[in-house]
MILO-426047 format. One record per atom (N, C-alpha, C, CB): chain; x, y, z. Coordinates in steps of 0.05 Angstrom, whole numbers, always signed. Glycine has a CB too. Example, Ala and Ser with C-alpha at 12.3 -4.5 7.8 and 13.67 -1.06 7.14 Angstrom:
% MILO-426047
  chaine       u       v       w
       A    +264    -114    +156
       A    +246     -90    +156
       A    +264     -66    +156
       A    +226     -89    +181
       A    +257     -45    +142
       A    +273     -21    +143
       A    +258      +1    +157
       A    +282     -12    +114
This chain:
% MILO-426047
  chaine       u       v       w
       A   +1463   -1059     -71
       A   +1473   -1038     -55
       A   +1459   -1012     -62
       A   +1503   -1036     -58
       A   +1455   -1005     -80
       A   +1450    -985     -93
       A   +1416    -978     -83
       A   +1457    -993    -127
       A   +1403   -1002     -82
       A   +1381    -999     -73
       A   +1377    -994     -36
       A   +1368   -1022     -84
       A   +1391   -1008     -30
       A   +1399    -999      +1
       A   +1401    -974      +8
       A   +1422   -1008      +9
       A   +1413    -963     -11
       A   +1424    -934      -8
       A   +1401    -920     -13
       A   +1448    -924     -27
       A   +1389    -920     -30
       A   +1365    -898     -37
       A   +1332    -915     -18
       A   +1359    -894     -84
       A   +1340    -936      -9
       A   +1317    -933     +20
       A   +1325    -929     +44
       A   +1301    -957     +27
       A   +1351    -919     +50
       A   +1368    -907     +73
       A   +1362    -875     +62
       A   +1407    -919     +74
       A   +1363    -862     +41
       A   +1362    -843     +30
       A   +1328    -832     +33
       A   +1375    -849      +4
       A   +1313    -852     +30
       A   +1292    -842     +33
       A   +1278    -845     +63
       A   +1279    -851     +12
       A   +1284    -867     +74
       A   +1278    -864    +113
       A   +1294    -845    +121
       A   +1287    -892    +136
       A   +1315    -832    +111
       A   +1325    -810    +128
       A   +1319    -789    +119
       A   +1349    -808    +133
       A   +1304    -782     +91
       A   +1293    -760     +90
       A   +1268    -759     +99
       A   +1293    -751     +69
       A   +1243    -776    +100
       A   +1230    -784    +122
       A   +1230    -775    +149
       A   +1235    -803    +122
       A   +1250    -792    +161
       A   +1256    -788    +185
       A   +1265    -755    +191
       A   +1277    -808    +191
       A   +1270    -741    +170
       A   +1287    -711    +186
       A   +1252    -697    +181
       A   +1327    -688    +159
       A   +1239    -703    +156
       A   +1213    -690    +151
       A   +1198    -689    +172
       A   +1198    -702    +133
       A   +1200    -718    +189
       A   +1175    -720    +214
       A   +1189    -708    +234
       A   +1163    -753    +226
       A   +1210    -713    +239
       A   +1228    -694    +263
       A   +1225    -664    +263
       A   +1260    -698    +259
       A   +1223    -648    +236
       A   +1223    -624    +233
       A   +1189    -618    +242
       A   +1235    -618    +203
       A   +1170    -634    +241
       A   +1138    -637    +249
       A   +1131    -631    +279
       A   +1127    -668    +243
       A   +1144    -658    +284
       A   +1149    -657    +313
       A   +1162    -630    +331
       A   +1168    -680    +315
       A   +1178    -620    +311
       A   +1190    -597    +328
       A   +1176    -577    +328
       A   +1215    -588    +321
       A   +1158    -572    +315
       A   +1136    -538    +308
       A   +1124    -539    +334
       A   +1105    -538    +277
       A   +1122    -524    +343
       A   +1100    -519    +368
       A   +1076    -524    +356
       A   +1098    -487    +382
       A   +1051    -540    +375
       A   +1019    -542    +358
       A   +1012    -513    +362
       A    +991    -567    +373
       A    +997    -513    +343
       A    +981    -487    +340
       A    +960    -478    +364
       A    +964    -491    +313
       A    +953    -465    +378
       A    +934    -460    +399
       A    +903    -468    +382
       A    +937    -424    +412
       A    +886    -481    +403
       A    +856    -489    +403
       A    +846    -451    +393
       A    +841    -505    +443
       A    +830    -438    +370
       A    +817    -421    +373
       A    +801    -415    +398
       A    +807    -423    +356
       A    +800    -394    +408
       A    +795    -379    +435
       A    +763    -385    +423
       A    +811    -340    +442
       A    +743    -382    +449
       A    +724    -388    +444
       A    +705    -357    +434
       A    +716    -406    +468
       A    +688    -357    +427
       A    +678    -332    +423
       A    +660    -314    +448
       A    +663    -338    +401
       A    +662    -286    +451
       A    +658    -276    +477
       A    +628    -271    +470
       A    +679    -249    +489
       A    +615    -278    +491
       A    +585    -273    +491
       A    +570    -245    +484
       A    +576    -279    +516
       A    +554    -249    +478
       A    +538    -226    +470
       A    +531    -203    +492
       A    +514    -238    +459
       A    +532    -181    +484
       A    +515    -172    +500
       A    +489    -152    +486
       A    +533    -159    +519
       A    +462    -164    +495
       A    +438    -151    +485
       A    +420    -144    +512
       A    +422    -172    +465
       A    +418    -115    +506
       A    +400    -106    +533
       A    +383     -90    +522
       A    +415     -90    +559
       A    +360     -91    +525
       A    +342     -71    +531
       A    +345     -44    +551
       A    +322     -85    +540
       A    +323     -30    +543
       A    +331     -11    +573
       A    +306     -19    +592
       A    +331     +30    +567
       A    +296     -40    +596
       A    +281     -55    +620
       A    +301     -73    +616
       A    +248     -65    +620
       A    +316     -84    +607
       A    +341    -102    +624
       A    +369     -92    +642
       A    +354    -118    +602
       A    +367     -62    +640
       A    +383     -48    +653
       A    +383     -42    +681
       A    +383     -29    +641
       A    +398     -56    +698
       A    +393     -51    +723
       A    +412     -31    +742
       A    +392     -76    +733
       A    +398      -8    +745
       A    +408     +20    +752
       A    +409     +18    +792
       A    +382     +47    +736
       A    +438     +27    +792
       A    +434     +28    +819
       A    +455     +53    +826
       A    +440      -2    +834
       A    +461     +59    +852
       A    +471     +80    +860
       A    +496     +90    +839
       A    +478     +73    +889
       A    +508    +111    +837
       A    +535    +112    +827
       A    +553    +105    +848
       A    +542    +139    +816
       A    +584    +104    +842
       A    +602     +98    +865
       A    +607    +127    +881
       A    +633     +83    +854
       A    +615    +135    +899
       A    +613    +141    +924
       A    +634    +170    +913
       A    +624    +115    +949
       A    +646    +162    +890
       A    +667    +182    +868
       A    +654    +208    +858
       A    +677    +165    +838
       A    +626    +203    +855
       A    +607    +222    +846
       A    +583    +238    +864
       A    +594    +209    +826
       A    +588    +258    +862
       A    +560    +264    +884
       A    +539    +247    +885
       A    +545    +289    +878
       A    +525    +251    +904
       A    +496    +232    +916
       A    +475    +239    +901
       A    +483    +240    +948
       A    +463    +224    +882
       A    +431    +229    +867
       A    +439    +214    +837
       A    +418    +270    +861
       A    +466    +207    +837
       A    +471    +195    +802
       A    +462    +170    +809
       A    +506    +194    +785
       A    +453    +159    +789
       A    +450    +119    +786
       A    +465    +116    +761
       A    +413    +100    +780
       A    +476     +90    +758
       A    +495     +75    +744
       A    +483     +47    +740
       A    +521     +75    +759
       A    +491     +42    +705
       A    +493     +13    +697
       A    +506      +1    +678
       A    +475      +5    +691
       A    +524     -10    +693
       A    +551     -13    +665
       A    +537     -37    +653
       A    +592     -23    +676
       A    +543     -39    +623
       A    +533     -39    +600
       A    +561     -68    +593
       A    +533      -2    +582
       A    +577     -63    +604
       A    +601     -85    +584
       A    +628     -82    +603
       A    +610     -71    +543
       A    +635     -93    +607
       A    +661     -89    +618
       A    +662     -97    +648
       A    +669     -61    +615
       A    +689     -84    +661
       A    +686     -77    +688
       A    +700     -46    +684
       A    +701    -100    +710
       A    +688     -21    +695
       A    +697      +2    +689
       A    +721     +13    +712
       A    +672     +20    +687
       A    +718      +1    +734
       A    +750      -2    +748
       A    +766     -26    +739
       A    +749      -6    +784
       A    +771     -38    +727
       A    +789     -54    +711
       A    +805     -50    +678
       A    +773     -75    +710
       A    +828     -50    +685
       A    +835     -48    +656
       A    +824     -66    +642
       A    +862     -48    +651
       A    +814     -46    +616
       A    +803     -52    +592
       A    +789     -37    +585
       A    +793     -71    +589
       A    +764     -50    +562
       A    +739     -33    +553
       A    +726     -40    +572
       A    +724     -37    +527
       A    +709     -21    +568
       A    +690     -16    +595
       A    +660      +6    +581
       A    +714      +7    +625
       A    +633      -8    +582
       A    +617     +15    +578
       A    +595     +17    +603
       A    +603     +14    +548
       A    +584     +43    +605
       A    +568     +45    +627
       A    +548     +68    +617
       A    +586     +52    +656
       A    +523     +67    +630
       A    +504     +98    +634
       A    +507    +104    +652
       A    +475    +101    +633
       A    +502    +137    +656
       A    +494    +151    +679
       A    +472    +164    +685
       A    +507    +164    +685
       A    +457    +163    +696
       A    +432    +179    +707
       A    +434    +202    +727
       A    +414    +159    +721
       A    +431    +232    +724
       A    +429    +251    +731
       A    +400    +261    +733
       A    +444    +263    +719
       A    +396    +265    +756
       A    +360    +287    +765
       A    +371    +319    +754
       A    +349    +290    +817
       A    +349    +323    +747
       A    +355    +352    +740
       A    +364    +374    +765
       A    +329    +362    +727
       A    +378    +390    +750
       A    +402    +403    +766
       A    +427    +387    +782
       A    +389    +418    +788
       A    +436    +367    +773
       A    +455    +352    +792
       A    +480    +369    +768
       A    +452    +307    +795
       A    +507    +371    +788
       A    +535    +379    +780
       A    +553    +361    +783
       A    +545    +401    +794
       A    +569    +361    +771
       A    +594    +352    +772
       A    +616    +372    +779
       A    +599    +341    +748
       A    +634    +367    +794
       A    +655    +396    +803
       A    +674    +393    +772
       A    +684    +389    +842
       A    +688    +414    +771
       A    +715    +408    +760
       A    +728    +379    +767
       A    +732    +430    +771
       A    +738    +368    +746
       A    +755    +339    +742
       A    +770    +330    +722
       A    +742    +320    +743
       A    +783    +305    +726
       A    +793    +299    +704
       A    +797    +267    +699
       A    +817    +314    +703
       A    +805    +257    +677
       A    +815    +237    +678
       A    +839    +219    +671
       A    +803    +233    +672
       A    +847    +197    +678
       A    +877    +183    +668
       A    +873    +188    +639
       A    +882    +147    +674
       A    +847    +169    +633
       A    +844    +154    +604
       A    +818    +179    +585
       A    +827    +113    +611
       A    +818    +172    +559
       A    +799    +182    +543
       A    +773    +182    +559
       A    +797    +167    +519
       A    +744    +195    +561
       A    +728    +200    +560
       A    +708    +197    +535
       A    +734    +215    +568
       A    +694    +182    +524
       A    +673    +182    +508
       A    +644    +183    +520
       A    +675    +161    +492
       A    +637    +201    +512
       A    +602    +203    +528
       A    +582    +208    +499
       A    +597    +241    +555
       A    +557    +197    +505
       A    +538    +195    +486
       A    +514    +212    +504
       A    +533    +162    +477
       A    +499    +229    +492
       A    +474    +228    +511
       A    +461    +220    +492
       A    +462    +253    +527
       A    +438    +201    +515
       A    +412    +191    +509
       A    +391    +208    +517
       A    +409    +167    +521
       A    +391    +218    +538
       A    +363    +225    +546
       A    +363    +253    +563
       A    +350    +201    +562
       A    +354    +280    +560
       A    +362    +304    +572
       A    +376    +322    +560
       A    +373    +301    +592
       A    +386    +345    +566
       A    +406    +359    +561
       A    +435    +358    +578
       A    +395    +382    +563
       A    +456    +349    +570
       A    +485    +344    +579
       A    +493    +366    +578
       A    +503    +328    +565
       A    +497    +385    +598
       A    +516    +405    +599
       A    +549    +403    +609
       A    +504    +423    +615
       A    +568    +409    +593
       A    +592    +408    +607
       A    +615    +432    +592
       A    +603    +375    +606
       A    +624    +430    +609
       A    +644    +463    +611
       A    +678    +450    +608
       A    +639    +486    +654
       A    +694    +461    +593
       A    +730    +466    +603
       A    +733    +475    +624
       A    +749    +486    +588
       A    +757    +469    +642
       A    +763    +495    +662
       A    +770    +486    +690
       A    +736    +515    +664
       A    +786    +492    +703
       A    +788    +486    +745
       A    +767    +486    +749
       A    +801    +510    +771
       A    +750    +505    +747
       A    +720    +507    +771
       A    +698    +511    +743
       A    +719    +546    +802
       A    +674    +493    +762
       A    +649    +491    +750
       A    +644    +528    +753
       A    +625    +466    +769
       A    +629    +533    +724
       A    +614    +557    +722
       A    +595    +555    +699
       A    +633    +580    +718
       A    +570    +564    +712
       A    +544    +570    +691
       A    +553    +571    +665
       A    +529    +598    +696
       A    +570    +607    +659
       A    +572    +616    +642
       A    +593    +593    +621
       A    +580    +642    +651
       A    +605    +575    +628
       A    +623    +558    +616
       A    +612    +535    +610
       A    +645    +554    +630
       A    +589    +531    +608
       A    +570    +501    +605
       A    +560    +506    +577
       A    +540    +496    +629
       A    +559    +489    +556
       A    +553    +483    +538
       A    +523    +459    +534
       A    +577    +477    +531
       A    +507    +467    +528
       A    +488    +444    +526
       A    +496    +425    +496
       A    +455    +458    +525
       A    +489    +397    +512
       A    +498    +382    +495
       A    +467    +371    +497
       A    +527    +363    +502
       A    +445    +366    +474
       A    +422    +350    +474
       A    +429    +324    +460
       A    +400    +363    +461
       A    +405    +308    +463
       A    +405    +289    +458
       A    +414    +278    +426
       A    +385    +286    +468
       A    +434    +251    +438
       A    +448    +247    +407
       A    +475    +259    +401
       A    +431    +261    +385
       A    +482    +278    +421
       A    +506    +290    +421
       A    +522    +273    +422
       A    +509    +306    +437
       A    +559    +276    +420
       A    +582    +259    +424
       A    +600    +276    +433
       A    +591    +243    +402
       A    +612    +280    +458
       A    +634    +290    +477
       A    +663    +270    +469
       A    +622    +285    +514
       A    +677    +285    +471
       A    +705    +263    +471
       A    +729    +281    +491
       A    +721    +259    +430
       A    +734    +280    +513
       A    +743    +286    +527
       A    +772    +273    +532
       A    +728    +286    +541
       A    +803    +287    +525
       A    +821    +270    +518
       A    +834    +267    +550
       A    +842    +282    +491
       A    +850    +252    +552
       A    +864    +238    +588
       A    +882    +269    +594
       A    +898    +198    +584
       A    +861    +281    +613
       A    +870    +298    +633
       A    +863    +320    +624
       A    +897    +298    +639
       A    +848    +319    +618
       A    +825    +353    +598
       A    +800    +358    +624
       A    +798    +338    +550
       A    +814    +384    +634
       A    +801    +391    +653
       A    +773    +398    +649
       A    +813    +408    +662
       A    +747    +385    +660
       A    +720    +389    +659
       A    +705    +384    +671
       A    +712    +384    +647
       A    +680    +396    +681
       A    +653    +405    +699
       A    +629    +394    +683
       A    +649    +443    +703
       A    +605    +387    +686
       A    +584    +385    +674
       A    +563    +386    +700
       A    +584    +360    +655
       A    +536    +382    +692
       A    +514    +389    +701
       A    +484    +374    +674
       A    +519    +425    +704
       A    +460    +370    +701
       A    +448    +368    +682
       A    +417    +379    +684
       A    +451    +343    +676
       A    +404    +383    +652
       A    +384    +396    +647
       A    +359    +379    +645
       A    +390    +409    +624
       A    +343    +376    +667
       A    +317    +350    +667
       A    +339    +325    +671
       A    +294    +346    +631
       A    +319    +307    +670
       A    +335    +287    +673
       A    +351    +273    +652
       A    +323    +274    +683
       A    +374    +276    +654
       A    +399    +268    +642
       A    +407    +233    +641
       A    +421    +285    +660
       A    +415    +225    +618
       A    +427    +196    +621
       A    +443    +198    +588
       A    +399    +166    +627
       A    +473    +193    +604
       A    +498    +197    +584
       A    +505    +163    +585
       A    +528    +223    +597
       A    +514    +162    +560
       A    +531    +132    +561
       A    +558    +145    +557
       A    +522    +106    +535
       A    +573    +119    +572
       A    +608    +134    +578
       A    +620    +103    +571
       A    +619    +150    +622
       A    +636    +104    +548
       A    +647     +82    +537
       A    +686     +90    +541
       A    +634     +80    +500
       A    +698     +70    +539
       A    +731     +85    +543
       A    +745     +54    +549
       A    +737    +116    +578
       A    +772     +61    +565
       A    +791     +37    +569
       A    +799     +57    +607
       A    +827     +33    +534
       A    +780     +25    +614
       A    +787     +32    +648
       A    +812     +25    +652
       A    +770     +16    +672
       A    +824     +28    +685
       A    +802     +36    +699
       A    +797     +62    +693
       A    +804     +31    +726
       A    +766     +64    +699
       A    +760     +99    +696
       A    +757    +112    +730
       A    +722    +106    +675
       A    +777    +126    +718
       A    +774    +145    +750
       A    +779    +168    +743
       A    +794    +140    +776
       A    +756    +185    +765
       A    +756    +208    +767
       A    +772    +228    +791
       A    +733    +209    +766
       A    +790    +251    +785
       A    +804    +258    +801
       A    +794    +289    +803
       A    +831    +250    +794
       A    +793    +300    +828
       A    +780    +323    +820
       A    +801    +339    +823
       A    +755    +331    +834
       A    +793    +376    +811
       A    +815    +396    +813
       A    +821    +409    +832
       A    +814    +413    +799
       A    +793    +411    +856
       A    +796    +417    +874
       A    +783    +390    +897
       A    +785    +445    +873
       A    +812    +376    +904
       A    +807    +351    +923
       A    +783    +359    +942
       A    +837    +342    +942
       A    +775    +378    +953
       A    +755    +390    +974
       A    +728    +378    +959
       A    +756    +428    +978
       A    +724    +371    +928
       A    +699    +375    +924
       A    +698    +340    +919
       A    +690    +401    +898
       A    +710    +324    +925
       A    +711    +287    +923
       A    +697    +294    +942
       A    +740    +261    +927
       A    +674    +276    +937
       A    +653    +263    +952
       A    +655    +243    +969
       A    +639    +254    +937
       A    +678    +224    +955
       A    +681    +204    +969
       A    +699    +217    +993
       A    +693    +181    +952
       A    +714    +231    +997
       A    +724    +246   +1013
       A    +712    +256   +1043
       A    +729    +264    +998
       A    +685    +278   +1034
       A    +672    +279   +1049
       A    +661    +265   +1079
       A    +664    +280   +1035
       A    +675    +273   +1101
       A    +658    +255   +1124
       A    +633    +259   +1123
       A    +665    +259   +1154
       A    +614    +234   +1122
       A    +588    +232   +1132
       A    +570    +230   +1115
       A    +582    +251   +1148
       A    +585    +229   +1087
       A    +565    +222   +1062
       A    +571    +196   +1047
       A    +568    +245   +1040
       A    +544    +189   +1029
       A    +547    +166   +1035
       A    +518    +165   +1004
       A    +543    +157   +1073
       A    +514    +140    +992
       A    +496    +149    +965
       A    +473    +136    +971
       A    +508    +139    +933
């Protein structure tokens, strides 16, 4: 009897051990790893900006999708003398320049006297809803990294481009 008892004793501690196994949720498969991204700047393919920015910028996002929540990185290309009006944004702003002089100003309305040159190598950090203008000196190309979507809202709605009847990039 005695032995009966301690192999009833031990299939039922057994049995509660594998039951308690069985009950764990399995652990998730590790997520796979997200691809690289390596570009040159001849693998960069620059095309119009969106319709948000005056006519003469080109754009090439870099990582992301920059109307989609998340990270998001992109360049911009400015000809010399192109402006930006007064604007703002939801989210942070990070800008890098690469290439030119980055001018940008505080403030409602774009003004000369309120532009700051930013040269090359500089770092802007513009916090969600910090009113600002820029412009650029030769030809300009800023990288703009952040958490989309990124949209731009301007201070004076009159100066959205996309707004504009009859323009078009």
């Amino acid at each position: 009897m005695r032995t009966f008892l301690m192999a009833l004793a031990v299939t039922a501690s057994a049995t509660a051990g594998s039951a308690q196994t069985a009950a764990q949720p399995a652990k998730p498969a590790p997520a796979a790893p997200a691809a690289h991204v390596l570009l040159t700047p001849g693998d960069m393919k620059w095309g119009p900006a969106p319709p948000v920015l005056p006519a003469g910028a080109q754009v090439t996002v870099l990582d992301g999708d920059p109307f989609k929540p998340g990270f998001f990185s992109l360049r911009l290309k400015f000809p010399d003398g192109y402006k930006i009006p007064a604007h703002w944004h939801p989210t942070d702003e990070n800008i890098t320049v690469i290439q030119g002089t980055f001018r940008a100003g505080m403030g409602d309305a774009l003004s000369e006297a309120g532009l700051h040159d930013f040269p090359v190598g500089s770092f802007i950090q513009m916090p969600k809803r910090m009113r600002h203008f820029a412009s650029a000196k030769g030809e300009v190309i800023v990288q703009i990294y952040g958490q989309g979507p990124f949209v731009i809202t301007y201070v004076n709605p009159a100066d959205d481009p996309s707004k504009k009847p009859g323009t078009s990039h």
